[in-house]
MARBA-3410 file (N, C-alpha, C, O; in Angstrom, 1 decimal):
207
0.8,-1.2,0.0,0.0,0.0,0.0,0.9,1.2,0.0,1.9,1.3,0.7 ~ 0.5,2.2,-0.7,1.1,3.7,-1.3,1.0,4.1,0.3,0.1,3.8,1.1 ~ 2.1,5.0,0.5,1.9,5.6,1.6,2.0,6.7,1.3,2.8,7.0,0.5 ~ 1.0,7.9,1.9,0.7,9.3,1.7,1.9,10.2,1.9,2.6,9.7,2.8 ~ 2.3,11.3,1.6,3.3,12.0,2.0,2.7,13.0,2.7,3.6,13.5,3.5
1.3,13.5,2.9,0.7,14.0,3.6,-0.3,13.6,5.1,-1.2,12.8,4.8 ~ -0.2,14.0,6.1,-1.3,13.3,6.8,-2.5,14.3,6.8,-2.2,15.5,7.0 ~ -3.8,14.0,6.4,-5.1,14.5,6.2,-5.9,14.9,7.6,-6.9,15.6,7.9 ~ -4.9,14.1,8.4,-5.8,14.3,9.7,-4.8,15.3,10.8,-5.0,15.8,11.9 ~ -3.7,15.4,10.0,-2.6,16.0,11.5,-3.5,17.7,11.8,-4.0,18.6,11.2
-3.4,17.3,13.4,-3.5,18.4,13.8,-2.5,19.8,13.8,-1.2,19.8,13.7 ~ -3.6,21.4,14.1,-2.7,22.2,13.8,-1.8,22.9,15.1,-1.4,24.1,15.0 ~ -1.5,22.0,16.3,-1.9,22.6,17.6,-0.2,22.8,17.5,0.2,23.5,18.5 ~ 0.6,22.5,16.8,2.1,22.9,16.2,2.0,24.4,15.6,2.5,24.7,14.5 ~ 1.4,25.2,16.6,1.4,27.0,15.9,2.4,27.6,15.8,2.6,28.3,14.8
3.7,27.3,16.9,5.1,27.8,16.2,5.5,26.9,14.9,6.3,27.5,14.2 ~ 5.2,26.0,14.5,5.8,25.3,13.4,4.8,26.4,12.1,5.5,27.3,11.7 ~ 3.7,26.4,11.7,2.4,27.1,11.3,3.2,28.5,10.9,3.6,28.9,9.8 ~ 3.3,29.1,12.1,3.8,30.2,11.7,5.1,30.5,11.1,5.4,31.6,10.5 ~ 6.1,29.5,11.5,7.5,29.3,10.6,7.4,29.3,9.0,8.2,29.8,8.2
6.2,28.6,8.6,5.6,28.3,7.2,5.5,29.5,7.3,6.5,30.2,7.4 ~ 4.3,30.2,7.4,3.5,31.5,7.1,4.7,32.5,6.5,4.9,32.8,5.3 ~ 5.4,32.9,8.2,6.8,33.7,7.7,7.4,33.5,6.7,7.4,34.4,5.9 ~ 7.9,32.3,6.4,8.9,31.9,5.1,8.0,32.2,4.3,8.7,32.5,3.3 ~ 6.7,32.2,4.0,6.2,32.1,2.7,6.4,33.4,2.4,7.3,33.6,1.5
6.0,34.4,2.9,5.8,36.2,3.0,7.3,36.3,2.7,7.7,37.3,2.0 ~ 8.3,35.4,3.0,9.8,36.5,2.9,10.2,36.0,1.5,11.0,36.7,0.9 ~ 9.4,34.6,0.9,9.9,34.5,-0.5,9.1,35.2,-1.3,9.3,35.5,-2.5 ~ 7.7,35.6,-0.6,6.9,36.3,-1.6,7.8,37.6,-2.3,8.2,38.0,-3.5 ~ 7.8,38.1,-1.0,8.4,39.8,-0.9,9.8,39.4,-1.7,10.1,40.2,-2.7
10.6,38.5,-1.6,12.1,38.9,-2.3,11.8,38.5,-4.2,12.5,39.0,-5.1 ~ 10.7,37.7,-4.3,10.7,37.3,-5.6,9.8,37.8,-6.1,9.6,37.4,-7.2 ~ 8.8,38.9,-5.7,8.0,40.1,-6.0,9.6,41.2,-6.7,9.7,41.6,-7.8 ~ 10.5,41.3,-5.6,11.7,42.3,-6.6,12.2,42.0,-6.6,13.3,42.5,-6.1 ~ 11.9,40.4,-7.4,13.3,40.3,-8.2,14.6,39.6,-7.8,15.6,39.6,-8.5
14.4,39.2,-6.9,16.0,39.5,-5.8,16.3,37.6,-5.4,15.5,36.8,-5.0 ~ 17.8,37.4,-5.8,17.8,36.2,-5.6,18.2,35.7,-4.0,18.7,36.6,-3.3 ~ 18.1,34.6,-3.5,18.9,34.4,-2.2,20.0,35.1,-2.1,20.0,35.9,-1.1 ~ 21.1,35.1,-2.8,21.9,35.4,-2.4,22.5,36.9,-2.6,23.6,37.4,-2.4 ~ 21.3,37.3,-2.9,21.3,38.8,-3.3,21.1,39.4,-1.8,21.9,40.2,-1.2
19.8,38.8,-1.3,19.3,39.2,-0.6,20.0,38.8,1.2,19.9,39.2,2.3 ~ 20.5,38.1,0.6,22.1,37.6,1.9,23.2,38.8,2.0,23.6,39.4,3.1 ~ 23.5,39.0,0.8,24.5,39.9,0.7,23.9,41.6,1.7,24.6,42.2,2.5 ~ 22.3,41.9,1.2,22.1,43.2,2.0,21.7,43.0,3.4,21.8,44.0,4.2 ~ 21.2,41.5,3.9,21.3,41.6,5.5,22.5,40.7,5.9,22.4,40.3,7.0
23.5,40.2,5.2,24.0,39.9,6.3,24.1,38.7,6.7,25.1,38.3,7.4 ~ 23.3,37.9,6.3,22.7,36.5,6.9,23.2,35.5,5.6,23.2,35.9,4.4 ~ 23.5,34.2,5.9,24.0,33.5,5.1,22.8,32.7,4.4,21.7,32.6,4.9 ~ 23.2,32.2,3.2,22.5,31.6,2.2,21.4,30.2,3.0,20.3,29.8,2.8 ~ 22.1,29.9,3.6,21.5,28.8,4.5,20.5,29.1,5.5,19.4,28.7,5.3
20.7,29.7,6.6,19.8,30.4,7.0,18.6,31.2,6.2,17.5,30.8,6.6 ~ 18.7,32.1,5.3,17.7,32.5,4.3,17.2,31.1,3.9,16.2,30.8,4.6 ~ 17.5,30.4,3.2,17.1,29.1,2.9,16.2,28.8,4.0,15.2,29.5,4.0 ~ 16.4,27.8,5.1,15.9,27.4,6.4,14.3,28.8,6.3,13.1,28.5,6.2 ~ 14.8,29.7,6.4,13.4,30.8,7.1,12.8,30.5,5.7,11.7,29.9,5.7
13.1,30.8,4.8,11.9,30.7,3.7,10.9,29.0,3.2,10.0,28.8,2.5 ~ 11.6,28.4,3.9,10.7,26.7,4.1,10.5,26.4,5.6,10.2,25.3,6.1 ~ 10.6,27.4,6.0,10.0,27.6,7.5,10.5,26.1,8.4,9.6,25.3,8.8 ~ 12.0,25.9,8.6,12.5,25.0,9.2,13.4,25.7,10.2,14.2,25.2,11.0 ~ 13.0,26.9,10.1,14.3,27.8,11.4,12.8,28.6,12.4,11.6,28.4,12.0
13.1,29.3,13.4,12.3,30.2,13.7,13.2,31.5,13.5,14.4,31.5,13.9 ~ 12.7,32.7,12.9,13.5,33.5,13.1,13.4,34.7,14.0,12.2,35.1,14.1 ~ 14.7,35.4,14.7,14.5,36.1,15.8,13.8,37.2,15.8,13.3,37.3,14.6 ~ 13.6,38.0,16.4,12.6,39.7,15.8,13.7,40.4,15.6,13.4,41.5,16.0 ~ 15.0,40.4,15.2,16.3,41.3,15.0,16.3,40.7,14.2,16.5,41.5,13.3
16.2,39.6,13.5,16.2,38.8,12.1,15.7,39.2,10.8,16.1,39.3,9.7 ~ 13.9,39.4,11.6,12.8,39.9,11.0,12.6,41.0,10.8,11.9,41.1,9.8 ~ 12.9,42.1,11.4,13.6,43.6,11.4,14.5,43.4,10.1,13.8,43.5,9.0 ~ 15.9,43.1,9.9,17.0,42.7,8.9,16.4,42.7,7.6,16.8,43.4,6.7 ~ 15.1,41.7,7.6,14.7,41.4,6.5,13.7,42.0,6.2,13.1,41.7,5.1
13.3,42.9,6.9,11.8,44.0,7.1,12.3,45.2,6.3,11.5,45.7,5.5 ~ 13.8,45.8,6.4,14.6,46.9,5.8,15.0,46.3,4.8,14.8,46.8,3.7 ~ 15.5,45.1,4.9,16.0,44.7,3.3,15.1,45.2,2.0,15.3,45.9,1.0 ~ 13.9,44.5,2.6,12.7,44.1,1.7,11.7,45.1,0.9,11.0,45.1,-0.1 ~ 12.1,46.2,2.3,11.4,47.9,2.2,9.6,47.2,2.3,8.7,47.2,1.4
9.5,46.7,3.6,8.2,45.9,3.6,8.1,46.0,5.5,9.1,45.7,6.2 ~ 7.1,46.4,5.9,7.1,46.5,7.4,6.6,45.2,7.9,6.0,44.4,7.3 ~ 7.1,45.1,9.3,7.6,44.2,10.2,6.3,42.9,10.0,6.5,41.7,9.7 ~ 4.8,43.9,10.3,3.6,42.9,10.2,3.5,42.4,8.9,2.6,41.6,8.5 ~ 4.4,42.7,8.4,3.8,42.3,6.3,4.1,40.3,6.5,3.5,39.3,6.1
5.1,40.5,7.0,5.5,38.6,7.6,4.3,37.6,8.2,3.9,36.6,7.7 ~ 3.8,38.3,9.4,2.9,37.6,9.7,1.2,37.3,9.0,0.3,36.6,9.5 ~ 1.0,38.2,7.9,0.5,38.4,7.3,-0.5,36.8,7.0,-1.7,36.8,7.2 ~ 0.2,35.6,6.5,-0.4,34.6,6.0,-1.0,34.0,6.6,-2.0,33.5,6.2 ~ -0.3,34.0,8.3,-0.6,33.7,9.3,-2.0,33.6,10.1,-2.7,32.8,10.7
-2.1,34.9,9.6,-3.4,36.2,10.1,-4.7,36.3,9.1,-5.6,37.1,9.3 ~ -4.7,35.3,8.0,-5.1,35.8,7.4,-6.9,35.3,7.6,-7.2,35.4,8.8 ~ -7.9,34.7,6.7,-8.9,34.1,7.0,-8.8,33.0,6.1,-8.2,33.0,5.0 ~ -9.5,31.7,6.8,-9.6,30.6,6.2,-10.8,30.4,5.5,-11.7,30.7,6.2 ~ -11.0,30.0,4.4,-12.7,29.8,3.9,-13.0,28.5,3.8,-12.1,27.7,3.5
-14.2,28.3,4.0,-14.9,27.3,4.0,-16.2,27.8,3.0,-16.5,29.0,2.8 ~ -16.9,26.5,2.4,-17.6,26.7,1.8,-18.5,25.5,1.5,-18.2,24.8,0.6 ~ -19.8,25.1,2.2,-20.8,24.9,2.5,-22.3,24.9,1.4,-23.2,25.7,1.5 ~ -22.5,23.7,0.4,-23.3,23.8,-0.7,-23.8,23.0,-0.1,-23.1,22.3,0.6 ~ -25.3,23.0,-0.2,-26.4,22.4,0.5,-26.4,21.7,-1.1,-26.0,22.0,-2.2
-27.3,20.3,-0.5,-27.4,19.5,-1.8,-29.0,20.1,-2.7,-29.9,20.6,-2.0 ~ -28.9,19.8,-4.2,-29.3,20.6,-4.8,-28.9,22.1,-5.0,-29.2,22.9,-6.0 ~ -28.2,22.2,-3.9,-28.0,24.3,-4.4,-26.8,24.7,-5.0,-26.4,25.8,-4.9 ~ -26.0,23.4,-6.1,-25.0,23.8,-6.4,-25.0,25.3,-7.7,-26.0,26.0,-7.6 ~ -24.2,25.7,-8.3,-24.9,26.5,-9.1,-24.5,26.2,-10.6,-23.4,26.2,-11.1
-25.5,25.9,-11.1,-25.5,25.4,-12.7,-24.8,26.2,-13.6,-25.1,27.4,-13.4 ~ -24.1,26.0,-14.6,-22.9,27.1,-15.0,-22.6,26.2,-16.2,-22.5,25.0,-16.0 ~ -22.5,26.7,-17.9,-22.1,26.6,-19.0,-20.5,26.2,-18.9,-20.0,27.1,-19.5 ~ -19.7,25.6,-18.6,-18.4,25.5,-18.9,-18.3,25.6,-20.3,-19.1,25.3,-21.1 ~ -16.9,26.2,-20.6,-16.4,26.4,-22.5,-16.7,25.1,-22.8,-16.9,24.3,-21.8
-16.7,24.7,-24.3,-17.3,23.6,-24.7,-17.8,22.5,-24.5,-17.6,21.4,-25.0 ~ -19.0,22.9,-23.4,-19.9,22.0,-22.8,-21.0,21.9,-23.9,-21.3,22.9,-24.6 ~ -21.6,20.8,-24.1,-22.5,20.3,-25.2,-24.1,20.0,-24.6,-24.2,19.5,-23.5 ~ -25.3,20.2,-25.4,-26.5,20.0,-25.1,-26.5,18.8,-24.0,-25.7,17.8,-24.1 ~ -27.3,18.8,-22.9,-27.5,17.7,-22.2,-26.6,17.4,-21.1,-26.9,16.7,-20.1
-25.1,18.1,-21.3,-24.0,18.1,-19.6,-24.4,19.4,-18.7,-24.1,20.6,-18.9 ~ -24.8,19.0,-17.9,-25.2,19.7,-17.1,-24.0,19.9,-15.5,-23.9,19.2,-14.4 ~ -23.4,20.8,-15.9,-22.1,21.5,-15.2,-22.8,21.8,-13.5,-23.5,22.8,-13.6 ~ -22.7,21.3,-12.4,-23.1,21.8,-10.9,-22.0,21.8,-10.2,-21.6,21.0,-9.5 ~ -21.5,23.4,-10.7,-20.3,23.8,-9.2,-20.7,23.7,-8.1,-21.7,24.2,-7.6
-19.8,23.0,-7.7,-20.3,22.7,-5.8,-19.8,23.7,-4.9,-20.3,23.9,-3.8 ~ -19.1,24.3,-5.4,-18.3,25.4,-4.4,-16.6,25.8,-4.6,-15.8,24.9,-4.6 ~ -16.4,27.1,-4.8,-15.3,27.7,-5.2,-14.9,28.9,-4.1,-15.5,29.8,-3.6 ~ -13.3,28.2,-3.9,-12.2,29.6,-2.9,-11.4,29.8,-4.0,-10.7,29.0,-4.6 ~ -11.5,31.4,-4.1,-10.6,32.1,-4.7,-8.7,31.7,-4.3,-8.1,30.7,-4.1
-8.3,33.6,-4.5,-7.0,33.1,-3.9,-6.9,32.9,-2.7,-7.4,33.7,-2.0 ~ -6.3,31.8,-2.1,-5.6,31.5,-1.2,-4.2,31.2,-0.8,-3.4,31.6,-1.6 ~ -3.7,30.4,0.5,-2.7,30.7,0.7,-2.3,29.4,0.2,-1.0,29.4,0.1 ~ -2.8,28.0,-0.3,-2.0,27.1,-0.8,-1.4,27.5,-2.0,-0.6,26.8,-2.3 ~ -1.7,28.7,-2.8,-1.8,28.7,-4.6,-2.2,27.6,-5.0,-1.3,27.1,-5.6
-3.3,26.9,-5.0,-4.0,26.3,-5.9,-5.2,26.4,-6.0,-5.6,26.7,-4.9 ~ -6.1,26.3,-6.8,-7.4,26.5,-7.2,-8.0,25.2,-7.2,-7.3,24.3,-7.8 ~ -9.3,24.9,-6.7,-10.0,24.3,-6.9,-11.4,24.2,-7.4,-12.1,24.9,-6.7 ~ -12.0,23.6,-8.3,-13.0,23.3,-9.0,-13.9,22.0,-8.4,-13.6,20.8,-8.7 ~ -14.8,22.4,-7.5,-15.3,20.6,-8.2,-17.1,20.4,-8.5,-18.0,20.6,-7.7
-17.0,19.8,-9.5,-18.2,19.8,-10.2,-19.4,18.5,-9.9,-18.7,17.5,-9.7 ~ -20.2,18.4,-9.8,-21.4,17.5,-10.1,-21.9,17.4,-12.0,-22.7,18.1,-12.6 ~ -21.4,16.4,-12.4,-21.9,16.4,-13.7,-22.6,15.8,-13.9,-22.5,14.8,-13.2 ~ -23.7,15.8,-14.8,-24.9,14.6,-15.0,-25.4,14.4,-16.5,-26.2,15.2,-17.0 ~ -24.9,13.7,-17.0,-25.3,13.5,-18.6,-26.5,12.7,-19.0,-26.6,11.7,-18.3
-27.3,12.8,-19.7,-28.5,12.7,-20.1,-28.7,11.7,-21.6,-27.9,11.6,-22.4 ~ -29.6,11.2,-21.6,-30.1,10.5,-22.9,-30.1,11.8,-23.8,-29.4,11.4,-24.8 ~ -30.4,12.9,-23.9,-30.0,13.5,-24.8,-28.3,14.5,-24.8,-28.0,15.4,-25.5 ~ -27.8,14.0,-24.1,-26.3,14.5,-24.2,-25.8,14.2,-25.2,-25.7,13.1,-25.7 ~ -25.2,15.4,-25.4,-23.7,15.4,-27.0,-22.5,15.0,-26.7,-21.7,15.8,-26.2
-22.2,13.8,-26.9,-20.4,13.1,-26.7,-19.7,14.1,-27.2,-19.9,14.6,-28.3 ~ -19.0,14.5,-26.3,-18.1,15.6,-26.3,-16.5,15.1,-26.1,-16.0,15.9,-25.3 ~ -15.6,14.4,-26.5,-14.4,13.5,-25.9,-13.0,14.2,-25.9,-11.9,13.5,-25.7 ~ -13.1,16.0,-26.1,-11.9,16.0,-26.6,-12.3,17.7,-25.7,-12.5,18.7,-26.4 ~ -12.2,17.8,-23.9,-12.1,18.6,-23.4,-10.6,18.7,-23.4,-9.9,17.7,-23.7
-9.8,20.3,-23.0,-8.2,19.9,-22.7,-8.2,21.2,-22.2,-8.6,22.2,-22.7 ~ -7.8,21.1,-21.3,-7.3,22.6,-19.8,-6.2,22.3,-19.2,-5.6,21.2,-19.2 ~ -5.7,23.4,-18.4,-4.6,23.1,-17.4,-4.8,22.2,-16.3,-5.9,21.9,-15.9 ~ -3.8,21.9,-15.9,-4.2,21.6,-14.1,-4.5,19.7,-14.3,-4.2,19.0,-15.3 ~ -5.4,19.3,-12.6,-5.0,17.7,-13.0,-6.3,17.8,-12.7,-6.8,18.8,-12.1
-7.2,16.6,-13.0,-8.3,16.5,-12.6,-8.8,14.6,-12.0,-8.2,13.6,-12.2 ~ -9.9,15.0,-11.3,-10.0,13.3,-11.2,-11.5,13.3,-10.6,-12.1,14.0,-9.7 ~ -11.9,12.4,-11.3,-13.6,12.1,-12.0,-13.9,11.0,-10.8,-12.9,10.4,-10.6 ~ -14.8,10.7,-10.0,-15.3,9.6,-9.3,-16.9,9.5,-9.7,-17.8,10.4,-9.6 ~ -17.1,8.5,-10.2,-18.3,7.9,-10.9,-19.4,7.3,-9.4,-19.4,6.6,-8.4
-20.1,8.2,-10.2,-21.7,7.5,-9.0,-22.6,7.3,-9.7,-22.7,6.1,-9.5 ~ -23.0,7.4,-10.1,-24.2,6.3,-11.3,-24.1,6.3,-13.2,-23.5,7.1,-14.0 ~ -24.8,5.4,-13.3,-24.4,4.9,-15.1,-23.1,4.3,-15.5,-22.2,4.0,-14.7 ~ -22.9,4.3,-16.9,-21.4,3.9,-17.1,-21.1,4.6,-18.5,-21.7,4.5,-19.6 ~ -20.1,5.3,-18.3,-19.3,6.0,-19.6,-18.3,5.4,-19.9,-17.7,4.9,-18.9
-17.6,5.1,-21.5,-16.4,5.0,-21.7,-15.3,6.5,-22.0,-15.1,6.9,-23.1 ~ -14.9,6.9,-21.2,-13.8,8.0,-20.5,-12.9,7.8,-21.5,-12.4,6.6,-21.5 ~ -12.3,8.9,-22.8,-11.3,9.2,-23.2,-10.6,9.9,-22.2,-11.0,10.8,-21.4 ~ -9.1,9.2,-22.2,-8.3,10.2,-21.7,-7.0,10.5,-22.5,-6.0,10.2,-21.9 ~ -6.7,11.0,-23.7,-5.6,10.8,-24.5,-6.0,9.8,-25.4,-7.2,9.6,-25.6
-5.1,9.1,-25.9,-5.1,7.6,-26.5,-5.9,6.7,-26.0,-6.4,5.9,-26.9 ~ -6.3,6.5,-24.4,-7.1,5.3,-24.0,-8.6,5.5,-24.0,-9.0,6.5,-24.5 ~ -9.4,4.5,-23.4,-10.3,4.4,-23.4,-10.8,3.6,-21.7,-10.4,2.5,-21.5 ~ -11.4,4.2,-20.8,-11.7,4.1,-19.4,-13.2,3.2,-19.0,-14.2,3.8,-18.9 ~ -13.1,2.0,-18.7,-14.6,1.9,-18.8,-14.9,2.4,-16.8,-14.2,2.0,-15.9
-15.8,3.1,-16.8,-16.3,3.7,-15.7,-17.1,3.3,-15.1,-18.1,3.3,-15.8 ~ -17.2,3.0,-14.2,-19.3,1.5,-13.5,-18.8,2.8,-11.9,-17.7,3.3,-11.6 ~ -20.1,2.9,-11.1,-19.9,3.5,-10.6,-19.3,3.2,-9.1,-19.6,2.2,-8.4 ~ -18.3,4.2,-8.6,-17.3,3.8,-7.5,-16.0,3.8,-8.3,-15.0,3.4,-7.7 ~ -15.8,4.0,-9.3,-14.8,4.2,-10.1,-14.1,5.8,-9.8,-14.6,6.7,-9.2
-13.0,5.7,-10.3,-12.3,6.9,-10.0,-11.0,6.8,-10.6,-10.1,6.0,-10.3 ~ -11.1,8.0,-11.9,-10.0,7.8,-12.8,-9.1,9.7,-12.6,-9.7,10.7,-12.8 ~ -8.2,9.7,-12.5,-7.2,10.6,-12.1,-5.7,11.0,-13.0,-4.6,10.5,-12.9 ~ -6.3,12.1,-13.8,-5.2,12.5,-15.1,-4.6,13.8,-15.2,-4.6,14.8,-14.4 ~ -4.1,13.8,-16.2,-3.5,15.1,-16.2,-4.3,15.8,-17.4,-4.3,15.4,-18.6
-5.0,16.7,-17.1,-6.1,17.4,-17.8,-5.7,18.0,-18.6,-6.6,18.7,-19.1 ~ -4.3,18.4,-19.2,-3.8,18.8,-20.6,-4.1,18.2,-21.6,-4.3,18.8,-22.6 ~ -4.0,16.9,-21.4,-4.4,15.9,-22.7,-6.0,15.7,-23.0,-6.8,15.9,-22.2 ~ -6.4,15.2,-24.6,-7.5,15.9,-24.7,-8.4,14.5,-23.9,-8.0,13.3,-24.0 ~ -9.9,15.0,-22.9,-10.1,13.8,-22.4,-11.8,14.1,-22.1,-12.2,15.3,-21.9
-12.4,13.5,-22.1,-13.8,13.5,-22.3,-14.4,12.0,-22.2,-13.8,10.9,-22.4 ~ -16.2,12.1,-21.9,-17.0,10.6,-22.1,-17.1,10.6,-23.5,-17.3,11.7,-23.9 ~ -17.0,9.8,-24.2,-16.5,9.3,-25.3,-18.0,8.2,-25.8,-18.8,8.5,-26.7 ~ -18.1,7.2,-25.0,-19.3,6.8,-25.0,-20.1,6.4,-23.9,-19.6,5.9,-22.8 ~ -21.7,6.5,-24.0,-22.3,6.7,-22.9,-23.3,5.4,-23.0,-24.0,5.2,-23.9
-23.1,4.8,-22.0,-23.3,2.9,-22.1,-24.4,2.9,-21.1,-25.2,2.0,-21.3 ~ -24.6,3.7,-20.1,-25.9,3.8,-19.1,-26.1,4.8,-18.6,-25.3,5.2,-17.7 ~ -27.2,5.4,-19.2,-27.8,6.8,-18.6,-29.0,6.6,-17.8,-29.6,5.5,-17.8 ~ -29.3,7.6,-17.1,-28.6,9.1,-17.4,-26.9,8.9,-16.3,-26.9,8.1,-15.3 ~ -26.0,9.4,-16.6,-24.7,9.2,-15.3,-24.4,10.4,-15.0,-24.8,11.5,-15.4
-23.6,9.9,-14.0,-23.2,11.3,-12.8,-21.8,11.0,-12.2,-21.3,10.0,-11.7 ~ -21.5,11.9,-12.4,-20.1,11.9,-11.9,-19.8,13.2,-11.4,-20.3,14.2,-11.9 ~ -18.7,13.2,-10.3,-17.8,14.4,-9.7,-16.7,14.4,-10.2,-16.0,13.4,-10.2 ~ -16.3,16.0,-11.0,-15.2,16.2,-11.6,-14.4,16.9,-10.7,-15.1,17.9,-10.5 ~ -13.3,17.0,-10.0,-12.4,17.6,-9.3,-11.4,18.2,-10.5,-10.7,17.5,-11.1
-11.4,19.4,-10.6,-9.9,20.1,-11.0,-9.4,21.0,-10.1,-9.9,21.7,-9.3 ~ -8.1,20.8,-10.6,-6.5,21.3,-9.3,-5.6,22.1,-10.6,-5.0,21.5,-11.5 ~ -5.7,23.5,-10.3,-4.5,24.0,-10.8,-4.1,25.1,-10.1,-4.9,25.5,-9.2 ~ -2.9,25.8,-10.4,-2.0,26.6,-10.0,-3.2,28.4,-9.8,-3.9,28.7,-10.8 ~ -3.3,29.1,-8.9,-3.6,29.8,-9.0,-2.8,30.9,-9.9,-1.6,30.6,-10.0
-3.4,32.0,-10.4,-2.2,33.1,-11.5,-2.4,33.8,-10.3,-3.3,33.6,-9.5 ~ -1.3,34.9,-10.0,-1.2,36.3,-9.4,-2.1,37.9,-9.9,-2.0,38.9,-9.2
END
């Protein structure tokens, strides 16, 4: 069995660790907003390449004479660090049925698109999408969707055969197929209707 690199359940009760992240995120934001490489930015406080390293992956704590250093370097005030820290978390709560029905680019008669709920920017940079889709006896085979980012489909009723690229997916439901959504990929054919599936996409938020 695959072992996760993440745990889903760890608690956050590690707030010095939390905020070691936060900081480091804010000090690479601010140095690679102008421009400025590590060792650029060593040279004007002072502080060695390794250390900068360490505080920007948030594996050091750094001191308040540290954070001052890099507060002047940066030409960014002292609270601008704790900033990520501080910020608000969203949640987002769709009651069933109330998703909100939405045209996606080349969606075809009969797919009916149900965003379940969307957070803008946040502090992971990634964006998430995830849809309730439901295709119909009168739906248009559509097989050749292609966007950024990764997506991954879990089947709950009917059965489609799933283009993903070159292959062909047979889907029964409790299925769950997981790709990289650059290549062109779409239901291809629709073997028991009406079906329903949850579409998850993951990509990089833009600035």
């Amino acid at each position: 069995m695959a072992k996760l690199k993440q745990n889903p359940h760890r608690q956050t009760d590690e707030r010095e660790k939390v905020l070691e992240v936060a900081i480091g995120r804010e000090v690479r934001g601010f140095r690679q907003q102008q421009g400025m490489t590590v060792a650029e930015l060593a040279g004007l406080t002072g502080l060695s390449i390794g250390m900068l390293s360490k505080i920007e992956n948030g594996n050091t704590s750094p001191s308040l004479t540290t954070l001052q250093t890099l507060a002047h370097a940066l030409s960014v005030p002292l609270t601008a660090f704790f900033r990520g820290f501080e910020e608000h978390r969203e949640a987002v709560h769709t009651k069933a049925g109330k998703g909100v029905e939405i045209a996606r680019e080349g969606t075809r008669a009969g797919h009916q698109y149900n965003l379940l709920g969307h957070i803008g920017a946040n502090a992971s940079g990634v964006i998430v999408e995830p849809y309730l889709i439901t295709l119909t006896e009168e739906s248009d085979v559509f097989p050749t969707f292609q966007h950024g980012g990764i997506e991954t489909i879990y089947m709950l009723e009917g059965e489609v055969m799933y283009r993903h690229n070159d292959e062909l997916y047979h889907l029964c439901p409790g299925d769950t197929l997981h790709f990289d959504a650059d290549a062109p990929h779409g239901p291809e054919i629709l073997k028991r209707l009406p079906a329903r599936y949850l579409s998850i996409i993951a990509y990089p938020q833009t600035a």
